[in-house]
C-alpha positions as CSV (number, residue, x, y, z in Angstrom):
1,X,-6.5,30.7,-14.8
2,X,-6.7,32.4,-18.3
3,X,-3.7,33.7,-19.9
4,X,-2.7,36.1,-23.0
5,X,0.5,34.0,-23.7
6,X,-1.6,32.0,-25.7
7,X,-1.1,32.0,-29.4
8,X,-4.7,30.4,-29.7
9,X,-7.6,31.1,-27.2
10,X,-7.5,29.1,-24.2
11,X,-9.5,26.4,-24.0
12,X,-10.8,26.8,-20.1
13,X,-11.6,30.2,-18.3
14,X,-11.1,30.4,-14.6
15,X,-14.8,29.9,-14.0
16,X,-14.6,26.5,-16.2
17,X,-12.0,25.4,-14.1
18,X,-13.8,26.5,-11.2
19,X,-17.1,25.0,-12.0
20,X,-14.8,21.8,-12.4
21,X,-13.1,21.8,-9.1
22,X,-15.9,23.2,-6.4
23,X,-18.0,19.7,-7.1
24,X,-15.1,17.5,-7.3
25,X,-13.8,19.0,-3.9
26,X,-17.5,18.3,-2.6
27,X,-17.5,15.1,-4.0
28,X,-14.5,13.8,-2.2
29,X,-15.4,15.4,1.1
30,X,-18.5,13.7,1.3
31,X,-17.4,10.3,0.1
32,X,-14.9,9.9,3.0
33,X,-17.4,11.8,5.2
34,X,-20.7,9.1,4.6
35,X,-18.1,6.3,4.9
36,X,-17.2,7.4,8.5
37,X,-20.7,7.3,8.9
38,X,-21.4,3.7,7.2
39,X,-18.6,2.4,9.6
40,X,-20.2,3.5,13.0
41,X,-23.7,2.4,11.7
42,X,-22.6,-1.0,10.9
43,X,-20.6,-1.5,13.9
44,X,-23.7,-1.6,16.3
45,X,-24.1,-5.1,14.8
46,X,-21.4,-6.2,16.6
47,X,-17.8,-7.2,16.9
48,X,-17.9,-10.7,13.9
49,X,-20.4,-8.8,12.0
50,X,-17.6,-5.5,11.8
51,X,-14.6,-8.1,11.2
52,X,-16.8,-10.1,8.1
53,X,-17.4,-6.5,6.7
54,X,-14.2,-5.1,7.0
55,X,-12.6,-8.3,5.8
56,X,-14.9,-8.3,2.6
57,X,-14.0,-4.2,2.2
58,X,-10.2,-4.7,1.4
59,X,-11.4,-6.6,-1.5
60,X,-14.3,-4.3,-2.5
61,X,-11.9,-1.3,-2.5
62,X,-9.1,-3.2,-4.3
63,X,-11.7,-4.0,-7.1
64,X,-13.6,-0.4,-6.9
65,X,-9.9,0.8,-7.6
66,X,-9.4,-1.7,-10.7
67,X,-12.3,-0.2,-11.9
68,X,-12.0,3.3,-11.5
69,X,-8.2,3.0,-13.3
70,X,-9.9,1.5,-16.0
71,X,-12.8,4.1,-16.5
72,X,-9.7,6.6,-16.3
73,X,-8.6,5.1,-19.6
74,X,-11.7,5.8,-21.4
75,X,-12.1,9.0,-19.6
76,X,-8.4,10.0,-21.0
77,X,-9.5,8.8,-24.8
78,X,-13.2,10.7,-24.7
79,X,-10.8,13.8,-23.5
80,X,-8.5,13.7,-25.6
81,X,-11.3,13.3,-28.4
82,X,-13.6,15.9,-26.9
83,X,-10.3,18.0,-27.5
84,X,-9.9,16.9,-31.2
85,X,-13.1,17.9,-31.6
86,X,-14.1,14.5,-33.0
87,X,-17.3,14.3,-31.2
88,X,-18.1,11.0,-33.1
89,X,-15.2,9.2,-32.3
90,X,-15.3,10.6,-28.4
91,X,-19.3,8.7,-28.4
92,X,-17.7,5.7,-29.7
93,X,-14.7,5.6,-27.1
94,X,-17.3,6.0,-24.4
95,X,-19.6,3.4,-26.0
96,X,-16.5,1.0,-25.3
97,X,-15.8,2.2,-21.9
98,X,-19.4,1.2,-21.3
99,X,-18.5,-2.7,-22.9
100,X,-15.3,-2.3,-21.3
101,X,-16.5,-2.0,-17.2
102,X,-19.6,-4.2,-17.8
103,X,-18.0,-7.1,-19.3
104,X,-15.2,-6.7,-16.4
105,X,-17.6,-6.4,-13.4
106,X,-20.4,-8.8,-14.5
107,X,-16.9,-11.3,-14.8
108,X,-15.8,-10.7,-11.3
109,X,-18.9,-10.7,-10.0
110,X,-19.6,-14.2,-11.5
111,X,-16.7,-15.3,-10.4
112,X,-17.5,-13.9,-6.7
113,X,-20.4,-15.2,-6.4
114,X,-19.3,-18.5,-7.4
115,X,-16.2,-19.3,-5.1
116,X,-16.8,-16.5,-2.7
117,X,-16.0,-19.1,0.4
118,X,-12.7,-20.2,-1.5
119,X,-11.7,-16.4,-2.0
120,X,-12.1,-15.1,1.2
121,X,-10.5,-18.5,2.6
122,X,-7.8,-17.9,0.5
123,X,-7.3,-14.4,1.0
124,X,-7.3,-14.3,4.9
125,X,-6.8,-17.8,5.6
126,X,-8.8,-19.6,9.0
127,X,-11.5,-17.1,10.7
128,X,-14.1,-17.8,13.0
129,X,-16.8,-19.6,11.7
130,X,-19.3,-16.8,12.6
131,X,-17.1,-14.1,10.9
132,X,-17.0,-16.5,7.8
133,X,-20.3,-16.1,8.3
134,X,-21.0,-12.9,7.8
135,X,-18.2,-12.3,5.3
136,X,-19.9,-14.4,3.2
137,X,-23.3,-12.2,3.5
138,X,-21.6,-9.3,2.7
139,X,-19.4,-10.7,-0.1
140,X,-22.6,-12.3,-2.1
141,X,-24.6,-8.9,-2.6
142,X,-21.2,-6.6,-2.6
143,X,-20.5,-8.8,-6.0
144,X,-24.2,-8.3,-7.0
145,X,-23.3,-4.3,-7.1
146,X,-20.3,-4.9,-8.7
147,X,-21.8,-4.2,-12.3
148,X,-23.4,-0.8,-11.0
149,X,-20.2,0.3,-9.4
150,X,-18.6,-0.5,-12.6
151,X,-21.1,1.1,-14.8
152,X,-21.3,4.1,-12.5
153,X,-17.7,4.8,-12.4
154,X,-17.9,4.9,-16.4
155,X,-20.5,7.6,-16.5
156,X,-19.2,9.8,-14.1
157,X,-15.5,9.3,-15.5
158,X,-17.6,10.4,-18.8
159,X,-19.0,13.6,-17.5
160,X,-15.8,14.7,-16.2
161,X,-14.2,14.0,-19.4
162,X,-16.5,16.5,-20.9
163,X,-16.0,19.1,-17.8
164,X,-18.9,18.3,-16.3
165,X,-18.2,17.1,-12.5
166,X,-22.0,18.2,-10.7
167,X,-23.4,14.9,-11.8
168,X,-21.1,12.8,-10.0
169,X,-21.3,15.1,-7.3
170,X,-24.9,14.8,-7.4
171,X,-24.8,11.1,-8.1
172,X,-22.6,11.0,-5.0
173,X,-25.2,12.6,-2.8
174,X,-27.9,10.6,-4.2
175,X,-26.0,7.3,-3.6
176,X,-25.0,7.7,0.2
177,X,-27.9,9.6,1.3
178,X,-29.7,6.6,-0.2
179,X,-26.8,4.2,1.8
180,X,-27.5,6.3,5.1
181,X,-30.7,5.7,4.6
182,X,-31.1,2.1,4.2
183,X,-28.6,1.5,6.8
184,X,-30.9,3.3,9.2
185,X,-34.1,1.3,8.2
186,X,-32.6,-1.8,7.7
187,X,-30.1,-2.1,10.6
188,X,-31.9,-0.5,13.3
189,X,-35.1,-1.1,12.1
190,X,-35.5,-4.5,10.7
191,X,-32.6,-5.7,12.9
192,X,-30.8,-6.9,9.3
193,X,-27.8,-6.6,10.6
194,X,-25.1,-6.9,8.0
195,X,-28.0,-8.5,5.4
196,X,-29.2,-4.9,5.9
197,X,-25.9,-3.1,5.3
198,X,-25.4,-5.2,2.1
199,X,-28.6,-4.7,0.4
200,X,-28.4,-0.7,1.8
201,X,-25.5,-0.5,-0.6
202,X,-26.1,-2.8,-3.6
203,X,-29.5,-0.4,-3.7
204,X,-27.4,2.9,-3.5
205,X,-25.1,1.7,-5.9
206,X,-27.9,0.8,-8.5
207,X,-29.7,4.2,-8.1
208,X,-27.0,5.8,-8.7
209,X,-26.2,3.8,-11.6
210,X,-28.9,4.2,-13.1
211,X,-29.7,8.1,-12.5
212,X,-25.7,8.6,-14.2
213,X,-27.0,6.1,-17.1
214,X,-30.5,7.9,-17.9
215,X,-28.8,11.5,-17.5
216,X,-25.6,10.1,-20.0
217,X,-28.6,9.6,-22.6
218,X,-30.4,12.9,-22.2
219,X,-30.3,14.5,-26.1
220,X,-27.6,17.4,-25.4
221,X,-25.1,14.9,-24.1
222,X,-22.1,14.8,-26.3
223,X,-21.0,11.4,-25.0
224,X,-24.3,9.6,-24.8
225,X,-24.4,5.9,-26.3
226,X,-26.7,5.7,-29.5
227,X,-27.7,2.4,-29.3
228,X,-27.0,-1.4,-28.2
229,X,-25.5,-1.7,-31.7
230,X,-22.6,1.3,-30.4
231,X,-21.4,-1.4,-27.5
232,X,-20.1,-3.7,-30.3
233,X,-16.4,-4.3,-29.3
234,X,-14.0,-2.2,-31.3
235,X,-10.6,-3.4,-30.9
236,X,-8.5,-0.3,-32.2
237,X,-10.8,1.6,-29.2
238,X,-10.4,-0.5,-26.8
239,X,-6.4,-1.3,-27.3
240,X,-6.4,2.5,-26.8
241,X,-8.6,2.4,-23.5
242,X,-6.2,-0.4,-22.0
243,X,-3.3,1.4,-22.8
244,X,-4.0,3.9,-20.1
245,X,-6.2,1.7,-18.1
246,X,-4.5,-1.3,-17.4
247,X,-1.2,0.2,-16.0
248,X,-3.5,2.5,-14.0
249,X,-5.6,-0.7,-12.8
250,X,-2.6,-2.7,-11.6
251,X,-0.9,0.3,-10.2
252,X,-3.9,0.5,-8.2
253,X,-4.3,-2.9,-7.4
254,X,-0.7,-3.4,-6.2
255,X,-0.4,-0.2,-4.1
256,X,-3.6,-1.8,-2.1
257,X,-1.6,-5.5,-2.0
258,X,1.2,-3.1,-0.8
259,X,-1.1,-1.4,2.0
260,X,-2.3,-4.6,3.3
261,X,1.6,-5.8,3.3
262,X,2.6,-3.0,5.7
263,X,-0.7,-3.1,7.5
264,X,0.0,-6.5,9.0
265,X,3.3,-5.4,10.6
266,X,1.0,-2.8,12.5
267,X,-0.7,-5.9,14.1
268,X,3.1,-6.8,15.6
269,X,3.2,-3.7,17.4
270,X,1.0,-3.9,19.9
271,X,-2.8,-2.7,20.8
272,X,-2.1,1.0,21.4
273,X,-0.1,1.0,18.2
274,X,-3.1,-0.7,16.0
275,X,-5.3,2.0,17.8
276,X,-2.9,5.2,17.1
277,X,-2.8,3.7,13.2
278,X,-6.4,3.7,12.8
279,X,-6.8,7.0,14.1
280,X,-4.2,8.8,12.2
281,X,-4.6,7.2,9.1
282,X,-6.9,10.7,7.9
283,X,-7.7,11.3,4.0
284,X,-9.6,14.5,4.6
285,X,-6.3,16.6,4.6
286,X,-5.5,15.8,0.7
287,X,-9.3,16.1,-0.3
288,X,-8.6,19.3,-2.5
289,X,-4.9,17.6,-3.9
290,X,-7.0,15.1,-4.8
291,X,-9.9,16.1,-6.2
292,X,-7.5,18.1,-8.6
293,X,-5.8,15.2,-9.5
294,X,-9.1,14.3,-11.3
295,X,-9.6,17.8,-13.0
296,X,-6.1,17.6,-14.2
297,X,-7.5,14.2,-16.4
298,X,-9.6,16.3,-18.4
299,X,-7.9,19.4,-18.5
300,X,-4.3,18.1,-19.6
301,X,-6.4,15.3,-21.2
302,X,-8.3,17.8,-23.7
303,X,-5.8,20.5,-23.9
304,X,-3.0,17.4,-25.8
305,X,-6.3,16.4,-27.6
306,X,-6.5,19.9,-28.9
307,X,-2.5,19.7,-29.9
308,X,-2.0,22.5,-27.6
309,X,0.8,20.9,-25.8
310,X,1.7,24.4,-24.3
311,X,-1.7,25.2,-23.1
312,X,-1.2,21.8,-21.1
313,X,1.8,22.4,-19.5
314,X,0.5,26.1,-18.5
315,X,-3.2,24.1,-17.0
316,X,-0.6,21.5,-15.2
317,X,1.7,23.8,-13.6
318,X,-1.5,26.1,-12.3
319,X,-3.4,23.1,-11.2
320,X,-0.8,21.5,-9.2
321,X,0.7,24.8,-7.4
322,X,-3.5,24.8,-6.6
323,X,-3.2,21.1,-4.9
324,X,-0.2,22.5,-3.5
325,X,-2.3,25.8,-1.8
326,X,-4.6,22.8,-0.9
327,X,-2.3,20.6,1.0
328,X,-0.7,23.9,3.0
329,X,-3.9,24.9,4.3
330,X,-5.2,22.0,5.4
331,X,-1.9,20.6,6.9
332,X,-1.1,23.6,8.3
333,X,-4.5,23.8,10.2
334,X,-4.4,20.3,11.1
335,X,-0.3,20.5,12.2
336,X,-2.0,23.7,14.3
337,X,-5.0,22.6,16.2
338,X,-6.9,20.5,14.3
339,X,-4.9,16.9,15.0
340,X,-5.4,17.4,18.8
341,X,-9.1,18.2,18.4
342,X,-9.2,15.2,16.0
343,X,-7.7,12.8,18.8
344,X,-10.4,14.5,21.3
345,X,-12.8,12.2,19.3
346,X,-11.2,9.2,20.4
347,X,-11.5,7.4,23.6
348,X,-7.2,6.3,23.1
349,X,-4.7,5.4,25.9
350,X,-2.4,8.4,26.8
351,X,0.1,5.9,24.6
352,X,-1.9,5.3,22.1
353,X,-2.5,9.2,21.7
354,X,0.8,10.2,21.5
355,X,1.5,7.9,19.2
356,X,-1.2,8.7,16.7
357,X,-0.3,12.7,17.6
358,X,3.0,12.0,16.5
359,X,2.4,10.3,13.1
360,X,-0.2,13.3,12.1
361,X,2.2,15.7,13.0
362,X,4.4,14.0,10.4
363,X,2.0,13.4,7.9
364,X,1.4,17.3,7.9
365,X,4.5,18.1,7.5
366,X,5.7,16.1,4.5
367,X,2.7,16.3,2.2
368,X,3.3,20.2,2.3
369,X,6.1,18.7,0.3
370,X,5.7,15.4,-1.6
371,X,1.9,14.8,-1.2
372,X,0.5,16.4,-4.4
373,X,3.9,15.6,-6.3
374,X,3.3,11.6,-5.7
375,X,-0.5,12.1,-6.0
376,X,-1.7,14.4,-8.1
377,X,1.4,15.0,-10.9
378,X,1.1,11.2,-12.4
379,X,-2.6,12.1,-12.8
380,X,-1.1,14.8,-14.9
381,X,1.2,12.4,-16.7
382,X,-1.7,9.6,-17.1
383,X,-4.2,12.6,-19.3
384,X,-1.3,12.4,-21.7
385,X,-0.6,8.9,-21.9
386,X,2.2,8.1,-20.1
387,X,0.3,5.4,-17.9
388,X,3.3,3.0,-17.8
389,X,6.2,4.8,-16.5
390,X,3.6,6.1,-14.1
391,X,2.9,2.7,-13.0
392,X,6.8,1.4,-12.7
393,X,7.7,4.0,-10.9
394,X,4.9,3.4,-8.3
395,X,5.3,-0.2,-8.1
396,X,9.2,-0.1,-7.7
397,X,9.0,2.6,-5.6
398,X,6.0,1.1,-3.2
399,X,8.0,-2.3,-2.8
400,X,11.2,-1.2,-2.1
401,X,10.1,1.5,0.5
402,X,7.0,1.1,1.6
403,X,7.0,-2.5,1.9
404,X,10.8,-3.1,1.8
405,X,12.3,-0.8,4.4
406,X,9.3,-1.3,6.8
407,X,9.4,-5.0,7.2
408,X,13.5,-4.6,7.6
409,X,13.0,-1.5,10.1
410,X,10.4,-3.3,12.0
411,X,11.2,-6.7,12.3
412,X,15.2,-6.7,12.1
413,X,15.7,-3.4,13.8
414,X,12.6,-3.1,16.3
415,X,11.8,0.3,14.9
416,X,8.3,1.3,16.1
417,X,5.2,2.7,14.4
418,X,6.6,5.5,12.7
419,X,9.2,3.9,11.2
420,X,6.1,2.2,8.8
421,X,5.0,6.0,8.3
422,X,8.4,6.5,7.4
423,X,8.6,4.2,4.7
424,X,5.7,5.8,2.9
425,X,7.0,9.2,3.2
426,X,10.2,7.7,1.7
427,X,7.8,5.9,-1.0
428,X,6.1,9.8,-1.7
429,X,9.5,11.2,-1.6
430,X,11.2,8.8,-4.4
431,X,7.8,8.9,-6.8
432,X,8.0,12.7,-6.6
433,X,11.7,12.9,-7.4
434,X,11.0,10.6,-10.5
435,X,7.2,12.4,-11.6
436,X,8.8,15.8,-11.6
437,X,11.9,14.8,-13.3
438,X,9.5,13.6,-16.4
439,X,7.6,16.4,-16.3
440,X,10.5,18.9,-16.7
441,X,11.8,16.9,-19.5
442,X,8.8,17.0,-21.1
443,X,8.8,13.1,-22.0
444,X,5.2,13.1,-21.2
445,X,4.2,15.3,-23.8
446,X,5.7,12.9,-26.6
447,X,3.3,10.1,-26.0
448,X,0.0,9.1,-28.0
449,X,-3.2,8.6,-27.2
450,X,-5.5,9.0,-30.0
């Protein structure tokens, strides 16, 4: 992905770009392939102990989201720094990053740990006492790892910013193998139960915390943190940190409200239609889209950094035809063959599996089309800034179709289970029509970062 049109040497080769990618793509893979696993190992402790977890998940991955928007701000300004080549002011930036998710975890997880009864009564109102039960387990040492996710999702959102994605890849392996691990010893051998599963993960999570935090302050890293003195809050940095994060963080944290909106209407539908949701709902098929959605953060990020605003429409436009490449092949296969021998898995109900058939077999066909355009293009947007319209555009759009025209197709004109799929393709559809529209224009490329 090099090119001679350049008026100034390009700043990434093909094999930079591929050395950026391969681990990202891995990385991704194996997240949503060791949580498959971590779902089946905890669900031999039986049917409460599954509900308290899964209840006390939705709220893990709403706040793992928060987070990760937030070190996607200070992985932007190191970027865009790194690109500059102000190497002091890109230690500083990640310095603050480092204030920035600490101070924000170690808050919630106060705050968790504190009224954890009243949140989760709150949240999903009367349950089963032993439920509460076990939600409550889980909840206590889920907030306990909530200041290593948060400081782990800074270092690795640090060593991508320099073009470095093995160590979160690595990290990644470290931290589930570890997970698999301790779910094995704990569960089925110390019969733990979900105390077994909660301490398996708050000790992943701090191992890998701490490997990404000893390798950030190795010598010949550009980004490492100099000192306790460098984590003094600087306002100016941090102001610039928000600016992208904070849009990206309740972006984020309203497209999961958003999910769990439309996800109740499921419940209406019947048990066939619950059990043909949970089945289709797949996020293998967009792993590469995805994972170039995060390379795009610190190519496009870098390149603006640089002032090579052409260099970073050039990286953009390569990068997403390559989540496009991504999404054909694997839709394709899956539209194919693949779906069937997915459902093969599953012990469904001849409805049920027709159902679920029928909702893949729609998903495949339009995220050939809108997937990477709703997905991986604001990523693109985000590297230069333009966090904001990003975010009104995906609120707006996630509200009025997603949530708006399923609740009015389902519950005032009996429309069925894939007439909620349909609203999200129409969600995908309008977010793509608006992303690409800015990037045309070229609006992104007038916004500041640094």
């Amino acid at each position: 992905m090099t090119s001679t049109k350049f008026e100034t040497k390009p700043l990434f080769t093909r094999q930079q770009l591929t050395a950026l990618l391969l681990p990202l793509i891995a990385e991704q893979a194996l997240s949503v392939t060791i949580g498959l696993a971590d779902t089946l190992m905890v669900s031999s402790v039986g049917e409460a102990a599954v509900s308290g977890v899964s209840l006390v998940d939705t709220f893990n991955t709403l706040m793992i989201q928060i987070m990760t928007a937030l070190a996607t701000g200070g992985a932007v300004v190191a970027s865009q720094y790194i690109g500059h080549r102000e190497e002091k002011s890109a230690r500083a930036a990640a310095a603050q990053i480092m204030f920035i998710m600490s101070s924000f975890s170690i808050l919630v997880a106060a705050v968790v740990v504190v009224g954890r009864h009243a949140i989760l009564r709150g949240i999903f109102g009367s349950i089963d006492a032993d439920v509460m039960k076990y939600a409550e387990t889980y909840f206590l040492l889920s907030a306990l790892s909530y200041p290593f996710i948060g400081l782990y999702n800074a270092g690795a959102a640090l060593f991508r910013a320099q073009g470095n994605s093995k160590i979160s890849m690595m990290s990644s392996l470290v931290m589930n193998i570890v997970n698999i691990g301790g779910n094995a010893i704990l569960i089925f051998g110390f019969k733990m139960g979900v105390m077994g599963a909660a301490l398996a993960s708050l000790v992943s999570r701090a191992v890998a915390c701490c490997a990404v935090l000893f390798l950030l302050q190795k010598p010949g890293c550009m980004l490492r943190v100099t000192g306790l003195s460098a984590l003094k809050p600087d306002g100016k940095l941090i102001r610039r940190i928000l600016r992208v994060g904070i849009p990206a963080g309740i972006e984020n944290g309203m497209f999961q409200i958003g999910k769990l909106s439309v996800a109740s209407l499921t419940s209406t539908l019947g048990t066939a239609a619950i059990a043909a949701n949970a089945v289709a709902t797949s996020t293998f098929l967009n792993i590469p889209a995805s994972a170039v959605g995060m390379a795009v953060l610190t190519v496009v990020g870098q390149c603006l950094g640089a002032g090579e605003k052409e260099q970073a429409v050039w990286y953009a436009r390569r990068l997403l035809l390559v989540a496009y490449c991504g999404a054909w092949v694997m839709n394709l296969s899956a539209f194919f063959f693949a779906d069937r021998w997915a459902l093969s898995w599953f012990s469904l109900s001849p409805e049920a599996s027709a159902m679920a058939l029928e909702v893949m077999m729609w998903f495949n066909i339009v995220s050939l089309f809108f997937w990477p355009s709703s997905f991986t293009l604001p990523n693109i947007l985000r590297a230069a800034g333009d966090a904001s319209f990003t975010m009104t555009v995906s609120i707006v759009s996630m509200w009025v179709f997603r949530v708006g025209f399923c609740y009015l197709w389902v519950l005032k004109m009996g429309g069925g289970l894939l007439s909620i799929w349909m609203g999200m393709y129409l969600d995908w559809a309008f977010r793509s029509i608006c992303f690409t529209v800015r990037f045309v224009r070229g609006k992104w490329l007038e916004q500041k970062v640094i």
